[in-house]
Each structure stands twice: as structure tokens, then as C-alpha cells.
N, C-alpha and C positions, 0 to 999 in steps of 0.2 A: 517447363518452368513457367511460373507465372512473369508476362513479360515484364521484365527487368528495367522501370523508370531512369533508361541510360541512352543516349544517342552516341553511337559510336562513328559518327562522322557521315555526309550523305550518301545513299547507295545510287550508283549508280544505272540504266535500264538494262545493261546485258543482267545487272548483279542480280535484278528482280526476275528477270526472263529464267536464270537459273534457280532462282526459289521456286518458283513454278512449275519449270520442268521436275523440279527434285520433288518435289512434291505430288506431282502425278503418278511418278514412278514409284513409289515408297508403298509395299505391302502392308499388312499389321502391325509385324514383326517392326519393320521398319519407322513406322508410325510410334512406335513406343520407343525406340530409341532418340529419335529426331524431340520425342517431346521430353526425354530423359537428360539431353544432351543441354536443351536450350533451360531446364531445371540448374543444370551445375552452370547455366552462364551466370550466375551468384559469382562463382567460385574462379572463374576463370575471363578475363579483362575481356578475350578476342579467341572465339571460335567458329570455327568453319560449321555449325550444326548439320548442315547435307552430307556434311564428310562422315566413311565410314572408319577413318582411323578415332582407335581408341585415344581419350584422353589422359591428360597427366593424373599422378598418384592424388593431385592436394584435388582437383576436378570429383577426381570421381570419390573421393570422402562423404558421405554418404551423410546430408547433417540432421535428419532425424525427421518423424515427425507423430502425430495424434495418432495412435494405433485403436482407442476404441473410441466409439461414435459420441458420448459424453464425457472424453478426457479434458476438451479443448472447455465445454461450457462450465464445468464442475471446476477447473481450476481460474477462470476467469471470475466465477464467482464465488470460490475461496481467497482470491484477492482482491476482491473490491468488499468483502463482508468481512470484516476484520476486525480489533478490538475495541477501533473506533465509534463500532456500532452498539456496542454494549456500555462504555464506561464514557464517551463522551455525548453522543447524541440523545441521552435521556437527561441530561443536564440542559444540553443547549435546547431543547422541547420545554423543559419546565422554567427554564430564566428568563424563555420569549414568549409568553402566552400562551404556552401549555400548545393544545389545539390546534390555535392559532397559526403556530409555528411552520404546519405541515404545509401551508397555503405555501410559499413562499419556497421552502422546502422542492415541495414539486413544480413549480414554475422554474426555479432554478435549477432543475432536474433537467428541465425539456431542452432549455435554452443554453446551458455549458456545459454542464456533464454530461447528458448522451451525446452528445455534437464531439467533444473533443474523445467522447468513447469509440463512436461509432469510425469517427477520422482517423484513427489509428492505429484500430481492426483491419478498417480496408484497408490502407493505405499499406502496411504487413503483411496481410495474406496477398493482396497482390504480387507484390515484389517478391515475400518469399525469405524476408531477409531482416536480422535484429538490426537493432538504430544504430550500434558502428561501423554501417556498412550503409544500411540505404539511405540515409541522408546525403551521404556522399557520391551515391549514385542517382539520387534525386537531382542535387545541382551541388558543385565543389562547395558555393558559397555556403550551402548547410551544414557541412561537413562535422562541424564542432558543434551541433545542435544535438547530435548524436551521442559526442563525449559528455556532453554537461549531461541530461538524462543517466549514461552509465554512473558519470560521478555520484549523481543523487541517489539511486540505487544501492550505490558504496557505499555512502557514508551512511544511509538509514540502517543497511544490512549491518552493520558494522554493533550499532546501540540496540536493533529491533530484538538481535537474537538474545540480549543480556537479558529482555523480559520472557523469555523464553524459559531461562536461566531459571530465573525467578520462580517460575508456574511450575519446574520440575520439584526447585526444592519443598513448594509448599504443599506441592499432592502427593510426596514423600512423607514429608512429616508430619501430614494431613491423616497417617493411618495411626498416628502415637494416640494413645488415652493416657489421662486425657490430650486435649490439641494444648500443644507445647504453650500459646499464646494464651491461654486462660490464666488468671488471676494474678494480682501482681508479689506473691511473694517469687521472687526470683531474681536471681543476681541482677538481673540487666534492667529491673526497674528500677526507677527513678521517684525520692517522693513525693512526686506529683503524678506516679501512675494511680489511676482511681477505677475498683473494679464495682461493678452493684453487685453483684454477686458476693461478694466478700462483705462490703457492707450492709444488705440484707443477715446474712448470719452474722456480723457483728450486732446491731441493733436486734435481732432476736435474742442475743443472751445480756442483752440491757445493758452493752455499752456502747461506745461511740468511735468512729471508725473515721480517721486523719490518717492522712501522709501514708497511706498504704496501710495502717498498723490499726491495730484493734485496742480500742484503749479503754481503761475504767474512767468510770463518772470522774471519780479522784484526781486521777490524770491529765483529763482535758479537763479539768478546772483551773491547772496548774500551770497547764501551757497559757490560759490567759491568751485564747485566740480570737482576734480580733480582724484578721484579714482573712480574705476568704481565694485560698491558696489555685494556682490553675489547676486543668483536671486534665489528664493523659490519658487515653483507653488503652487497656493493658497490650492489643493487637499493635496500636501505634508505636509505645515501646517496644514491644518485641521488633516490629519489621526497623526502625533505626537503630535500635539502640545493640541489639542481639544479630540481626540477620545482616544490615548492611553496615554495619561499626562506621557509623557516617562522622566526619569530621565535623570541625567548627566552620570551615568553605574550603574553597576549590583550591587555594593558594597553599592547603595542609594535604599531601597529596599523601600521606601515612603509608602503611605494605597494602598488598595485595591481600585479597579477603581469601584465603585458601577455599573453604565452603565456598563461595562464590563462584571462585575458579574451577573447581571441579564443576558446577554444577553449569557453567559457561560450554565448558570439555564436552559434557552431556549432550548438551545440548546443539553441537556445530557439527557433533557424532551423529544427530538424530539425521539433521539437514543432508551432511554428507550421503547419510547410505541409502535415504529419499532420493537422491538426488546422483546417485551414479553411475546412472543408464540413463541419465536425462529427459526429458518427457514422457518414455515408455514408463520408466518407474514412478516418476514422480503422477504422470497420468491414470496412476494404480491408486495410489495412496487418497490420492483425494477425493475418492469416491468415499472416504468413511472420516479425513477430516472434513469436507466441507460440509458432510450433511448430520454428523452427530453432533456439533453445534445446537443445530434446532431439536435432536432428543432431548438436551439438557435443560434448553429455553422452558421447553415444553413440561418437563418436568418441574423445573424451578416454578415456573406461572401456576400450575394446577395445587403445587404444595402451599405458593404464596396466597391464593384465595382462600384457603384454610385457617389464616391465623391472624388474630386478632388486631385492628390497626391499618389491614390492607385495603379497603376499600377508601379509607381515607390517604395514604399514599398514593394512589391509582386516581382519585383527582383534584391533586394540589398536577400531579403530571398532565393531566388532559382536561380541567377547566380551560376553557379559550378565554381569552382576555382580547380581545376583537380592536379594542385601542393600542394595542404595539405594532399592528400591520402599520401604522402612519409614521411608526420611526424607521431609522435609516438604519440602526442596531438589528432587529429583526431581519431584516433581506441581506443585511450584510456576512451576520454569521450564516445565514443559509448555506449561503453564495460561498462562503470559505469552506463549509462543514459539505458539500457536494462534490465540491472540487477536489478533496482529499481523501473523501471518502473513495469515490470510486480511480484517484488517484493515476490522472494523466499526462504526461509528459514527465513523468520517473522512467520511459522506458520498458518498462513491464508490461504493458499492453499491447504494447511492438512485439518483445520478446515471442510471448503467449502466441499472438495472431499469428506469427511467421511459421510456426508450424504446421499450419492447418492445410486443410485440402482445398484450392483452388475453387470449388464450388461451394464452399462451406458458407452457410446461411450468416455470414456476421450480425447481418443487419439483426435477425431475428434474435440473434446472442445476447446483442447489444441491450435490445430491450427488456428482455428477461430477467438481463443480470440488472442494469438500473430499476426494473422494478421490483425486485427481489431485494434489493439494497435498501430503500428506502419502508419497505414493509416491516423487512426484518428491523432496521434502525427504530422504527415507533411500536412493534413487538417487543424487543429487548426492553423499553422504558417501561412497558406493563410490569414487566416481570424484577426488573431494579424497582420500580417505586413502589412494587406489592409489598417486597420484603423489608426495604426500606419503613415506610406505614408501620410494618409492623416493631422494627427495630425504635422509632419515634415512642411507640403504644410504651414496649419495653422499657422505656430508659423515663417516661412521663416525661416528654419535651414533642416539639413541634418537628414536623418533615423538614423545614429547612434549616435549622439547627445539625442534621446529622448527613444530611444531601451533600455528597462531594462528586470529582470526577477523576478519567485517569488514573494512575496510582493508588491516589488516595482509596477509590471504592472499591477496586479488589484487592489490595492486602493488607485496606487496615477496617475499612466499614463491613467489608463481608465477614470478612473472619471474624472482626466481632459478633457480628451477627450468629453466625452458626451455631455460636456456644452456646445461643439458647432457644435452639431447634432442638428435636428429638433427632435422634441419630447423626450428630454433628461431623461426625467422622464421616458419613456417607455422603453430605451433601458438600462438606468442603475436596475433598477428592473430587468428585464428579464437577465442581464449578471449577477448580484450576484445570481440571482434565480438559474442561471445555476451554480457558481461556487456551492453553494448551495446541489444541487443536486450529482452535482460529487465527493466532501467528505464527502455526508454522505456514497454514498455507499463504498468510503474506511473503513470508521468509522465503517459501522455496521458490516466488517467482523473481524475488530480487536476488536471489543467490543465482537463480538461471540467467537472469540478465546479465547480471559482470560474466556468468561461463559463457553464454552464447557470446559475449561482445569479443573475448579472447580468439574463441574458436572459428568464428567468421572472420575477425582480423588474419589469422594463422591458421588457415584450413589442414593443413598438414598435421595440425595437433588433434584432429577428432581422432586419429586410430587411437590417443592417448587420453582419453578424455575422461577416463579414473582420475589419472595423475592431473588431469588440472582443474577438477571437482576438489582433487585433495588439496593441490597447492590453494586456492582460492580459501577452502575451507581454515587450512592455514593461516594464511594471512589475517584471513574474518578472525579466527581465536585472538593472533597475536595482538592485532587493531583493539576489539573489545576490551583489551585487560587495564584499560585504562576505568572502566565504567564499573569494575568491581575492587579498585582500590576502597580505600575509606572517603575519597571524594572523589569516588563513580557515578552518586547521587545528581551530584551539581554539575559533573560532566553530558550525564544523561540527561540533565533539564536544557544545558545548553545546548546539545547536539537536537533533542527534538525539537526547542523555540528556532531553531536556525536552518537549518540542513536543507528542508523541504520547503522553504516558503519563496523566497523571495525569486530564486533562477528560476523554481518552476513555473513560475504566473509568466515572468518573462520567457521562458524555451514557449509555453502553451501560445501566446502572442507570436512568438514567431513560427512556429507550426503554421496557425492559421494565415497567415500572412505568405508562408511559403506555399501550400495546399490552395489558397482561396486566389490569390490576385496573383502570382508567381507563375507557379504549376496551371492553374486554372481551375476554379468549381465545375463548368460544364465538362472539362475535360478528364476531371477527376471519374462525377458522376458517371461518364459512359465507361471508364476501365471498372467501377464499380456493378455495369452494366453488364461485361464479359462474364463478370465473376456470379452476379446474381441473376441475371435474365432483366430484358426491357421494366423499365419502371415507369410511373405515370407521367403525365408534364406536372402534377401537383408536386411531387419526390422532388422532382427539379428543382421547382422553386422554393421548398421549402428551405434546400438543404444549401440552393447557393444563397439564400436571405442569410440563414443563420451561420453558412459555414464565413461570408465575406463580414457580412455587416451587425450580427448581432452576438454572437461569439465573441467576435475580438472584442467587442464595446465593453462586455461581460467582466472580460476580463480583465482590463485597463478598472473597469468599477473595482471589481474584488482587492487588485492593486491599490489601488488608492484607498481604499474602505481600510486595509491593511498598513498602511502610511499611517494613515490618520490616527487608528488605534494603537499604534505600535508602544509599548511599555518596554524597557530594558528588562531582561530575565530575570527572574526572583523564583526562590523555594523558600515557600512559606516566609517568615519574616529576615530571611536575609538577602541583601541586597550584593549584586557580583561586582567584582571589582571593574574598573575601567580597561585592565587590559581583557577579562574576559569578552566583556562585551563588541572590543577590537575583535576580537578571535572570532566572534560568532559571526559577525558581519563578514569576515573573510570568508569562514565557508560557508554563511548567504549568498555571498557573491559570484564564488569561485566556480561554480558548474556554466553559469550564461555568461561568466570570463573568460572562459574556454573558448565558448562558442562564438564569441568577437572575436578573441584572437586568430583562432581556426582560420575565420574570414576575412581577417583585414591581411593575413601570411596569404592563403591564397589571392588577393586582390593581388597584392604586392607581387606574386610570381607569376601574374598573370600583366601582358604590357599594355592589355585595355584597362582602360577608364572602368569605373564601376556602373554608369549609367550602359555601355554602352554592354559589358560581362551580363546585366540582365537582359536586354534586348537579346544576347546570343545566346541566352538559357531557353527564354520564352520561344524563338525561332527552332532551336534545336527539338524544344519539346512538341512542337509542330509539326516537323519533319518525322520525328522520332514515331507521333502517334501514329502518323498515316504508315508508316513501316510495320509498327509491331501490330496495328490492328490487321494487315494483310495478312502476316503471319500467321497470328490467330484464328484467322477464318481457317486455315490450313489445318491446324491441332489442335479443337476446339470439339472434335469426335471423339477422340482420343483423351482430350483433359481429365473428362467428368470419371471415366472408366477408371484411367490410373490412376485417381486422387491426386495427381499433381498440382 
């Protein structure tokens, strides 16, 4: 096992003279169970590891791990490359200086997201163990630093897979001719849906084209029109008006969207049967969602430099505007659009790492996938502002007249779009196929997080670990069916302004706080040392500057950057009621309310002072090192061999 961040009280010198002796005496044979044994010390409080008696049933439950050599990097970077890379960060590039933007972008790469990436890579593969467990073997007081992370996890997985939902029904209906969304005769428009399409062949046979209808000269004389009525694009009605039967707000909670809900079913179906061999399976799968993303990219870029418009899309995106590095707008969305991109202190990244093998190159992971992240993030805006450019060219209006983000740009800007592509049906299929692709692999590492957190709590349920893939999967349908009623919409706005922001910058701050001045950076760095081989004295210093003092700084910034700009939830022009707004803040709060509570119950059953509980943390983990690092020298032959 990778040693187990746990002091189980001090050892005494006969106790070390029998490590030693046991140790000398130990053939191969012997050598791989000893290193097997102190593996399942996860799993079991207090074990004798020199002992040849077999362990209990929940010990020796076997918790899984990477079976092929790129299962561990391909799903790390199926969840940090996610849809946020496509429909939000070609927006935030283009509203902060285009260019410009990447300056900042990458400096806050260096300095908060690979640092709290890298933190908790190692700080999992070491121990071996998801955040419902090793925080609480880390030091009791963390205990609940652990639960908030799962809760966050919860509640995204909960709303993440409705867009899921979404991408199945439209690369369904994506195969109809024509696409269901084209022009607005159809029941579910409205007359302010307005197609060019339709009024191009209205104005070819010389009349004049209102309120969706085609009208003779005669006619609009008669209307006597004098105001100039709003315009809906016939995509935008379909996705509200036809596909999500969206109410008037959140307080008109109407039925359940049947279509919706199957297509919800679909898709928890998809996650589930990903997902019920656990890492073996799901470490299969991702060798073709995380890399057919960039077939599609690549496709979309090559067709988008074809069509007329695009080069002027391509840079209104990447003109630098070199005067908005001096605002505090610019660094600040970096600094949040980094943070959630590669998305730390959800738990996920624990999850991921704890399965890997003991010698697994994190560090080199770490970088790969943040630089993969950040390439791909200002690739995707080539290929959004190509086609965009051209949808501007289409319609005789400006790129930012039709630029949206989020929602908006895959199922109401694309889709319109496509319509007037050649082969529309091929290109809208293959674009949800990819949106598709890119949240399940978010999907499957938060749906592993709640299972891993279960099954590490209650090691006895891996022989069962279908059934509580299914129960989870379960629960995740019955939670979601709130987000496909008729105001699933405004539920889904809430849940993503809330859920993820405000406990995670706080759990991230106490990570670092726990890891950097608690635990210790030098003392981190040398277990990081076991795992990866001697490092420089420059690694040293880099990594105790930014893991103690410029990380946390970072993040107290992005915190406050995020205060200051804070607006109350809105879709589109309606404003949420005053209890919603209660609600959201609740479960803002509720993950890093946990993890107080956790702490101040344990202070409370513990009859020390809190000053003095960390004195006997930091001592303990002093004692604890100089133990397990003996150990280590002992089955440290043997590690690299077994993958443990």
C-alpha cells in the first residue's frame, strides 16, 4: 500500500527490531504479500502486516485499479476538457481581449490550477484512497473537507447528466429531414418566431413576410405596422417553447416533460453500464470519448474555414486588445474560468488519482492534462468563432449580435446554424455526438466519486458494487427529475450559479492550508519523493512558495473577485424570486458547512483545546513520517513491480 497519511499511536523499539527482523526473513513470495497487506491498511483501522494470518472479508475486497497504461491520463483529461471548453471559454477569450486573454489565462494556469492539480494527484495516489476516507486519515479535523467535495460532486452529477439528456435527444432528432427546428410554421412557434429562410422565399414571390406569415402587399398595408415586433430564431423556439415546455419561473413547477424524462433514463442508462466494472470499464470507454472530441473539432475548424464570414469571426475572437490586461475583469475571469475548468476540490481528482499505481508519474500527468486544457480551450474558440463569422455573414449582422455562451450556443446558435450548411443533418449529429462525448467523461468521474466515497466508507459493499452503481444511478434519475419538469430550466440555472462556487474556493483554501502549513510542504514533497524519484532543490522551492503562499493568496483573490461580482440568478429577462435566491445560497454553502461542522463535532469529542489537537496532528505526523519512511525502504523493491 501506498503509506497511509495515518499515525496509529508511537511504536515502540522492540516493535521496530520486529519490523526488521520480519523483514529480512521475508522471501518474494512473502515480499508481495507484506506489500499487499499494508495496500488494504485503507481498509482495515489496525493490522499486524508481518502477520501471516489472512485478513477479514471487507480487508481483503479488492478496491480496483488502472488496468491499461493510459486509462488513468485519458480519463483525467476527459474531465478537466469538458463542455466548458467549447461553449464557455470562447466567449470569455472574446469579451476580454480576444488574445489578450491567454496572457493571464496561462499565468493563472501556473499559479492555481496545476498547484491544486498537482496537490491532489499526489496527495491520492499516495495514500491510495477517495476524499471520504483520506481526509480523515490525513487528520480527524479534515474529516468533513472530504464530505463537502462528495456533496459537490452530488449535486453537479445530479443537473450535469440533464445535459446529457439534452445532447441525446438532439443527435436523435438531428437524423429527421428536414431538422425538426427549421422554419417557424409549427405549432410551438410563436409570432415573434422569425426564420430568413422563409422570408427570403416570402420576398421572392413579392410579398412581405410578419409574425411568421407571408403576407400580400394588401395585407401589410392593412395591418398599418408601425412598430417593429421582437425576432425569435425558429431553434430558440423549438428548444423552449417545443422541447423544454419551460414555464413562466421556478414557483410554476407544471408535470414532468415525459420526452425529457426518458431521455434523462437514457442517459443515467449510458453512465450506469460505463460505469459497472468501475475504472476497468469506465478506463476502456475513454479511450474513444475523450479523444473523438478533437475528430469532431477538427472537422468543424476545416469545414468552418470554407465558408464565407469566417475569417472575420476568427478575429473579432483573437484580435488582442492589450488595454484590458490593466483591469481586474480580465485576471479575475481567468482565475475563475481555470479554477473550474480543470476543476479542483470537487473530489474528482482524488477519486481518479487513488487508483493509480504507486509509481505513476503524476507530476508529468498533471502537466499534460493542464496543457491540453488550455490549448484545446483557445482551439475550440477557432472553430465557435469560424462558424459563428459565418452564421453573422448569413443573417447580414455583426459577430456580436449572434455570440452567446453555455446553452444558448449549442441548442439554439448551432442549430440554427446548421440549417444552412450543406448536409445539416450530418454536421448537427456529429456536434451533439461530440457535446455527447465531452459530459460523459465529466459525468463518469463525478458519478465514480459518490460510488468510490460509498465503497471506501463500507468496504464490504465492493463484492456488490453493480448494485450500488445502480442504487446511485438511481437516486441521480430520481434527484434530476426535478430539472425536466416545465421549470427544470430555472432549476438548472440555479443549481449551476450555486452548487460549485462558493464551498469549493473555500474546501480549495483549506486543502492548501491543510497540505502546506498543517501536514507540511517539505514533508509532502519527500512522500512525493517515494512515489516519483529525488527532485531538485528548485521543485522544492517552487512548490513550497506556491503550495504555502501563493496558491492560497489566489484563491482568497478569485473569492473575493467572485463577492464583488456577484449578481442574483437570472435566465434571460426574468428575475428569481427571493426564496430561490435563499435556496441557492443554501446549497452554496452547505458542502464547506459540512466540513465545519465535521470539525468543530470532532474538536468537541476530543477534551483538547483546538490550539493544542493541532500541535498533536503536526507531532503525530512527525512520528508517523519517520515510521512509514522505514517501512518504505523495506517495500520499495517490491512497489514498482506490483503496481501498488
Amino acid at each position: 500500500m501506498k503509506s497511509v497519511l495515518r499515525y496509529y499511536g508511537p511504536m515502540d523499539t522492540s516493535s521496530q527490531d520486529e519490523i526488521e527482523d520480519c523483514s529480512t526473513k521475508l522471501t518474494v513470495d512473502g515480499w508481495l504479500k507484506r506489500v499487499e497487506r499494508r495496500r488494504q491498511l485503507a481498509y482495515a483501522s489496525e493490522y499486524d502486516f508481518c502477520s501471516d494470518q489472512p485478513m477479514n472479508d471487507e480487508a481483503l475486497a479488492k478496491r480496483g485499479s488502472w488496468t491499461g497504461r493510459y486509462d488513468f491520463l485519458l480519463s483525467l483529461l476527459g474531465y478537466s476538457v469538458g463542455l466548458g471548453n467549447v461553449w464557455r471559454f470562447p466567449y470569455l477569450c472574446y469579451s476580454n481581449g480576444g488574445g489578450a486573454f491567454l496572457i493571464p489565462f496561462t499565468v493563472m494556469l501556473v499559479i492555481a490550477g496545476l498547484p491544486l492539480m498537482f496537490m491532489e494527484l499526489s496527495l491520492a495516489q499516495y495514500v491510495g484512497l477517495g476524499p471520504a476516507i483520506l481526509f480523515k486519515r490525513l487528520a480527524p479535523i479534515s474529516e468533513g473537507i472530504g464530505y463537502g467535495m462528495i456533496l459537490v460532486s452530488g449535486m453537479v452529477m445530479l443537473y450535469y447528466n440533464v445535459i446529457i439528456a439534452w445532447t441525446v435527444f438532439y443527435m436523435v432528432v438531428s437524423f429527421e429531414d428536414p431538422l425538426p427546428w427549421r422554419g417557424c410554421q409549427h405549432e410551438w412557434a410563436t409570432v415573434n418566431c422569425f426564420s430568413y429562410e422563409e422570408e427570403d422565399n416570402c420576398l421572392a414571390t413579392n410579398r412581405s413576410y410578419y409574425m411568421a406569415n407571408c403576407l400580400s402587399r394588401e395585407q401589410y398595408r392593412l395591418l398599418n405596422v408601425t412598430l417593429r415586433t421582437p425576432r425569435k430564431p425558429p431553434a430558440e423556439e423549438f428548444f423552449k417553447n417545443y422541447f423544454l415546455q419551460i414555464s413562466a419561473g421556478i414557483e410554476e413547477t407544471g408535470i414532468i416533460n415525459q420526452r425529457l424524462a426518458i431521455c434523462l433514463l437514457v442517459a443515467w442508462a449510458i453512465v450506469f453500464l460505463c460505469l459497472s466494472r468501475g475504472v476497468k470499464s469506465s478506463g476502456k470507454v475513454v479511450y474513444f470519448t475523450a479523444l473523438f472530441p478533437y475528430v469532431v473539432l477538427a472537422a468543424l475548424f476545416i469545414r468552418g474555414l470554407t465558408l464565407p464570414g469566417a475569417y472575420d469571426g476568427i478575429l473579432y475572437y483573437v484580435r488582442p486588445d492589450w488595454d484590458k490586461l490593466r483591469t481586474a475583469q480580465i485576471w479575475g475571469d481567468a482565475a475563475v474560468q481555470i479554477f473550474f475548468a480543470l476543476s479542483p476540490a470537487w473530489g474528482g481528482l482524488l477519486t481518479l488519482a487513488s487508483y493509480n499505481r504507486f509509481d505513476n508519474n503524476c507530476y508529468r500527468d498533471s502537466i499534460v492534462v493542464a496543457i491540453s486544457n488550455i490549448l484545446t480551450s483557445f482551439f475550440a474558440g477557432f472553430v465557435i468563432f469560424a462558424i459563428i463569422g459565418f452564421l453573422a455573414h448569413e443573417l447580414d449582422t455583426s459577430v456580436d449580435s449572434v455570440i452567446d455562451q453555455g446553452a444558448g450556443l449549442a441548442f439554439v446558435v448551432f442549430p440554427e446554424l446548421v440549417g444552412k450548411l450543406q448536409m445539416p443533418r450530418l454536421w448537427s449529429v456529429l456536434f451533439f455526438f461530440m457535446l455527447l462525448t465531452l459530459g460523459l467523461d465529466s459525468q463518469f468521474t463525478l458519478m465514480e466519486t459518490v460510488v468510490t466515497a460509498v465503497l471506501d466508507t463500507f468496504p464490504a459493499l465492493r463484492r456488490r458494487k453493480i448494485a450500488v452503481v445502480a442504487g446511485v444511478s438511481i437516486v441521480g434519475y430520481l434527484g434530476g427529475l426535478i430539472f425536466v419538469t416545465n421549470s427544470g430550466m430555472y432549476w438548472f440555472q440555479l443549481f449551476d450559479k450555486y452548487a460549485a462556487n462558493w464551498s469549493v474556493l473555500l474546501i480549495a483554501i483549506a486543502e492548501c492550508i491543510l497540505v502546506g502549513w498543517i501536514y507540511g510542504c517539505e514533508r509532502f514533497i519527500s512522500n512525493i519523493e517515494e512515489m516519483l524519484g529525488k527532485r531538485s532543490k528548485w521543485f522544492h522551492w517552487f512548490w513550497v512558495t506556491v503550495w504555502k503562499y501563493i496558491t492560497p493568496a489566489m484563491l482568497l483573490f478569485i473569492l473575493c473577485f467572485n463577492w464583488l461580482q456577484y449578481k442574483p440568478v437570472a435566465y434571460g429577462r426574468y428575475i428569481y424570486p427571493n426564496w430561490a435566491d435563499v435556496f441557492g445560497w443554501i446549497i452554496a454553502l452547505a458542502p464547506f458547512g459540512i466540513a465545519v461542522i465535521v470539525a468543530v463535532k470532532n474538536m468537541c469529542i476530543s477534551s483538547s483545546p483546538f490550539a493544542w489537537q493541532l500541535l498533536h496532528i503536526v507531532s503525530d505526523y512527525s512520528k508517523a513520517a519517520t515510521t512509514l519512511s522505514r517501512m518504505e525502504t523495506f517495500t520499495a523493491p517490491v512497489s514498482l513491480g506490483n503496481g501498488v
